[in-house]
N, C-alpha and C positions, 0 to 999 in steps of 0.2 A: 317370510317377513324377517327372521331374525339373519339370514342368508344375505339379504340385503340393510343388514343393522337398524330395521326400522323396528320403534318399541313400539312391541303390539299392546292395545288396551281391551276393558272388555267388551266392545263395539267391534274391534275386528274379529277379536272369536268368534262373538255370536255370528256373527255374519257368515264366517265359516263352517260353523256347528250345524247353520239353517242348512248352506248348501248340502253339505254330509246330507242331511235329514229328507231335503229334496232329492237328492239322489238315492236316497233309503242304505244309506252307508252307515247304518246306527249304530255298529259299533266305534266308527271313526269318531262319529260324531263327542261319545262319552270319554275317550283317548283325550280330543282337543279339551273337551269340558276340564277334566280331570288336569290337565296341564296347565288351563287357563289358571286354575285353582294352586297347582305349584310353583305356577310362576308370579303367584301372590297379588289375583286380581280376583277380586270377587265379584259371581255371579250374580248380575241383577235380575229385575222382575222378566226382564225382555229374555233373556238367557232361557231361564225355568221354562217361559212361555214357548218359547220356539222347542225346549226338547217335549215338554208335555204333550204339543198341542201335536206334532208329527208323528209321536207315537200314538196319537189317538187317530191319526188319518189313516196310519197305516195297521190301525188296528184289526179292521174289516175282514184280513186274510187268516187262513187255518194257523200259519207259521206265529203270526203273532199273540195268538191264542195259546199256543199250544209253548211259544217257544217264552211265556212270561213279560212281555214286553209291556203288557197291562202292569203289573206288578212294579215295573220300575216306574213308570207314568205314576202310580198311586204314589210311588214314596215321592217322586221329584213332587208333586202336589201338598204332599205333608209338608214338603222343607219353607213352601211358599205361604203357607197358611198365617204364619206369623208376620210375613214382610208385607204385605197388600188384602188387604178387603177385597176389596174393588175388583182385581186381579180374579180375585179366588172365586168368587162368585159367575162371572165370567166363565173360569174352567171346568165350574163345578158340575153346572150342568153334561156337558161333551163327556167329561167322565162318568157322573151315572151312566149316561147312556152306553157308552161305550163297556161298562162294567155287565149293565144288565144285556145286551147284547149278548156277552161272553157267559152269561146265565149264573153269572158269582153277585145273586141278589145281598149277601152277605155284604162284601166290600162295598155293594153298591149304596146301603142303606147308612 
């Protein structure tokens, strides 16, 4: 985008963050996040939702158990807590489950 001078907003990020996330590129994906955020655009409800919601798809596997990916899903979930109800309630559920899955009834409660 910036290659061809066009100003990215927070709508092409995300958009870009989902792909990452479909392609299970999750480190790429927090790189964009992370520069979205330097380059002084702040993430909306859709942003949080798209990184939340992929780490919980792809949470199923030993690696993402093993390698904390739940862990960052929990905090991006904390940061959304204050900006949408609505949102949160939604997420909330996929995450217990995804927690109690991962047998951490703690974080899950």
């Amino acid at each position: 985008m910036k290659a061809r001078k066009m100003v990215p907003n927070t709508m092409h990020y995300t958009t870009l963050i989902n792909g990452y996330c479909l392609h299970r590129k999750m480190f790429d994906d927090l790189s964009l996040f992370e520069e979205m955020k330097e380059y002084g655009l702040e993430p909306d409800l859709i942003s949080y939702n798209v990184l939340v919601q992929q780490r919980l798809i792809n949470f199923s596997s030993d690696y993402s158990r093993k390698s904390g990916k739940y862990d960052l899903a929990v905090k991006l979930f904390e940061t959304v807590l204050p900006l949408d109800d609505s949102l949160c309630k939604k997420m909330c559920g996929k995450l217990i489950t995804a927690l109690c899955c991962a047998g951490d009834m703690k974080k899950a409660r």
